[in-house]
C-alpha positions as CSV (number, residue, x, y, z in Angstrom):
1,X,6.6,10.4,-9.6
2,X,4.2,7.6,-9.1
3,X,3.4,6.9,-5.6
4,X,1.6,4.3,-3.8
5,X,-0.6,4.8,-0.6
6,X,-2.0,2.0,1.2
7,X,-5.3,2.3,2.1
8,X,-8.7,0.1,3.1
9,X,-12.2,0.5,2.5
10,X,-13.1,2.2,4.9
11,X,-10.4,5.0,4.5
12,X,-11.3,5.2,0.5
13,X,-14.5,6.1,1.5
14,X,-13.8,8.9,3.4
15,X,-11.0,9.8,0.7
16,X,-13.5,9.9,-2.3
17,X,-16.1,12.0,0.2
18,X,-13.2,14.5,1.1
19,X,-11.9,14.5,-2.7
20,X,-8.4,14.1,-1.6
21,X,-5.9,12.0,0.8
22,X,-4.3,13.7,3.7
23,X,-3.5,15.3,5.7
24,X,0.3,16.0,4.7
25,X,2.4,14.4,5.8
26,X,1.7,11.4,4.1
27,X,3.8,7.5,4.2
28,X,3.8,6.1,0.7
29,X,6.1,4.4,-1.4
30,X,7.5,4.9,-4.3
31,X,10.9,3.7,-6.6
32,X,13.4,5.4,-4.0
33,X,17.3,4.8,-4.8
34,X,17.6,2.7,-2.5
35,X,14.8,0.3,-3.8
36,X,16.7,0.8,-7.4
37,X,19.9,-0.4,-5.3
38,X,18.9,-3.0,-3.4
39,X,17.1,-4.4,-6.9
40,X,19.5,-3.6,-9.1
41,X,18.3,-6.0,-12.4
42,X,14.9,-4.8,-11.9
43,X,13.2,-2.7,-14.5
44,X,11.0,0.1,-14.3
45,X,7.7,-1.9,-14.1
46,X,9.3,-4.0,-11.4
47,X,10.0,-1.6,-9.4
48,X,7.0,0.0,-9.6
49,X,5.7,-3.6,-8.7
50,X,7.9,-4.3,-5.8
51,X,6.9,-0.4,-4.2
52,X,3.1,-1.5,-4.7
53,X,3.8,-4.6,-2.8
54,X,5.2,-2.7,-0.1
55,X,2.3,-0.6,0.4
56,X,0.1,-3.4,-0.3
57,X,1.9,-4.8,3.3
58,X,1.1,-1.4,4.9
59,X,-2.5,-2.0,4.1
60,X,-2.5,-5.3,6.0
61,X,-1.2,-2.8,9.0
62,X,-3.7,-0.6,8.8
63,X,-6.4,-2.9,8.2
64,X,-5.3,-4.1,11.7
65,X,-6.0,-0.9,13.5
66,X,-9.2,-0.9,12.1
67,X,-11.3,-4.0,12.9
68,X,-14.6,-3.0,11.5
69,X,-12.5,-2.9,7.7
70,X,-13.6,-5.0,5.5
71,X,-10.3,-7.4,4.9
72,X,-9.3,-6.4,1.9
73,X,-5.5,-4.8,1.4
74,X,-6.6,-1.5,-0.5
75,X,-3.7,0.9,-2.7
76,X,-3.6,3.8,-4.3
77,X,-1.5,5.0,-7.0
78,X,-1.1,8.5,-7.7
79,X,1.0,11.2,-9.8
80,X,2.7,13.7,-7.8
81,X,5.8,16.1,-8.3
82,X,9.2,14.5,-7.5
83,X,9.2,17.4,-5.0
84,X,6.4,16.1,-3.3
85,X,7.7,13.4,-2.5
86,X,10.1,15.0,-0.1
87,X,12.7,12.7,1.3
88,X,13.2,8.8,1.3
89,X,12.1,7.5,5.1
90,X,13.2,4.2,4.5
91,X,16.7,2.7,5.2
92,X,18.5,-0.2,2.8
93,X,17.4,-2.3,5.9
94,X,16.0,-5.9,5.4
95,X,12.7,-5.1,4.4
96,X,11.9,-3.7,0.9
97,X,8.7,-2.2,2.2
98,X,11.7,0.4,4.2
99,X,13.6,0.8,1.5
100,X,10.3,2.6,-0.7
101,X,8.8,4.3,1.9
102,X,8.8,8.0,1.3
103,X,6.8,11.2,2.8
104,X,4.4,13.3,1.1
105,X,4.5,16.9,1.8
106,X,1.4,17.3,0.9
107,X,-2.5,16.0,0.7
108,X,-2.9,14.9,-2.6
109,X,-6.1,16.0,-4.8
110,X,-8.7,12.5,-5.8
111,X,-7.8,14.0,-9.3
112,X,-4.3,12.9,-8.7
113,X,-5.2,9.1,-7.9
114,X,-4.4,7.4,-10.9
115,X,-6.1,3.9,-9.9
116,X,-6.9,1.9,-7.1
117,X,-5.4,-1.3,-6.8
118,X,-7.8,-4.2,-4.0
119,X,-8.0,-7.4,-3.4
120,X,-10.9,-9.9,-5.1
121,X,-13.5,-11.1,-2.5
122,X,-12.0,-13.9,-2.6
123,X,-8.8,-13.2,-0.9
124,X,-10.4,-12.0,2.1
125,X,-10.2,-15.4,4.5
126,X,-6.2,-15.3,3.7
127,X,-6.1,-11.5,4.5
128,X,-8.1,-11.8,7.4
129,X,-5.6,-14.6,8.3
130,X,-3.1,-13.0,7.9
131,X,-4.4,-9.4,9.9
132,X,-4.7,-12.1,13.0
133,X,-1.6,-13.0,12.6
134,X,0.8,-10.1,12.1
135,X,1.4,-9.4,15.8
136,X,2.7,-12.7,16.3
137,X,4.5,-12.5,13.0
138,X,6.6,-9.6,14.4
139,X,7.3,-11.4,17.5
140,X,9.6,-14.1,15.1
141,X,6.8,-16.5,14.8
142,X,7.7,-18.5,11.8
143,X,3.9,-19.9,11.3
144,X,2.8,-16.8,12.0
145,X,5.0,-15.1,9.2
146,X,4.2,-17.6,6.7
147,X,0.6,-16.8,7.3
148,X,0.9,-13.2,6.7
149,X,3.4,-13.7,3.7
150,X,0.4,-15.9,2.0
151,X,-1.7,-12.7,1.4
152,X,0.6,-11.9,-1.0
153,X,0.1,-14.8,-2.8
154,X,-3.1,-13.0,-3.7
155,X,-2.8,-10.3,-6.8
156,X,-4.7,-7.0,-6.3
157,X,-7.2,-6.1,-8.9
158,X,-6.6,-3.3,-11.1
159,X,-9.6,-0.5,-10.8
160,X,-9.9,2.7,-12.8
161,X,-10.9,5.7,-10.4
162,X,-14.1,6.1,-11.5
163,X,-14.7,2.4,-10.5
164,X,-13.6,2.9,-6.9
165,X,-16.9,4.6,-5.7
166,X,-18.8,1.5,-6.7
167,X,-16.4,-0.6,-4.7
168,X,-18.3,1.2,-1.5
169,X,-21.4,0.3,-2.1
């Protein structure tokens, strides 16, 4: 099963000096039935999209709790067993990001990590942007969610694993 784990920077650098991700458990997300049912014409590939997306969100969360990240939305996609994967967390509740969340039962190996997915340097005042304004996003601020929604206007860039060390340079 491919999973994807949201990540920044700073955490990938302590990932690639540790040589794997954990400690288990672990929130990623992947193509859960309930994704499959609440986007029923997708196919595989869009799925697979829609899940990185989600975790691409979680990034922006995590990028919050850390303000000395650099602001850029950091995921990684690995291969694990389907039993792995455990259980789906998420609920079919209004937010896809729910509905692909799943728990890893275990730390999983940097040999695992299949490629890291980050945003171009150019992105960052729009994530930054939108970091600032997730608080009052949550709170039902409309500006405030449009703001936060504009980051993903931005595409991550595709990196092969034994790019990502050069990323922390």
């Amino acid at each position: 099963m491919r999973v994807y784990l949201p990540s920044t920077l700073t955490l990938l650098a302590g990932v690639h000096a540790a040589g794997e991700i954990g400690p288990a458990p672990l929130a990623a997300h992947a193509v859960t039935p309930a994704l499959r049912e609440w986007y029923a014409s997708g196919d595989l590939e869009e799925l697979e999209y829609a899940a990185m997306s989600a975790a691409a969100r979680a990034s922006l969360r995590l990028l919050a709790a850390d303000p000395s990240a650099p602001r850029r939305r950091v995921v990684l996609a690995a291969e694990v067993p389907d039993a792995a994967a455990g259980r789906p967390r998420g609920a079919a509740g209004p937010a896809n990001g729910d509905r692909s969340l799943v728990e890893l039962s275990a730390p999983i190996s940097w040999k695992k990590i299949a490629s890291g997915h980050v945003d171009d340097i150019a992105a960052v005042p729009d994530i930054t942007a939108a970091v600032a304004a997730l608080t009052a996003a949550d709170a039902g601020d409309e500006d405030a969610r449009f703001t936060v929604d504009g980051a993903e206007g931005h595409e991550l860039l595709w990196y092969a694993t034994q790019e990502l060390p050069h990323l922390l340079d």
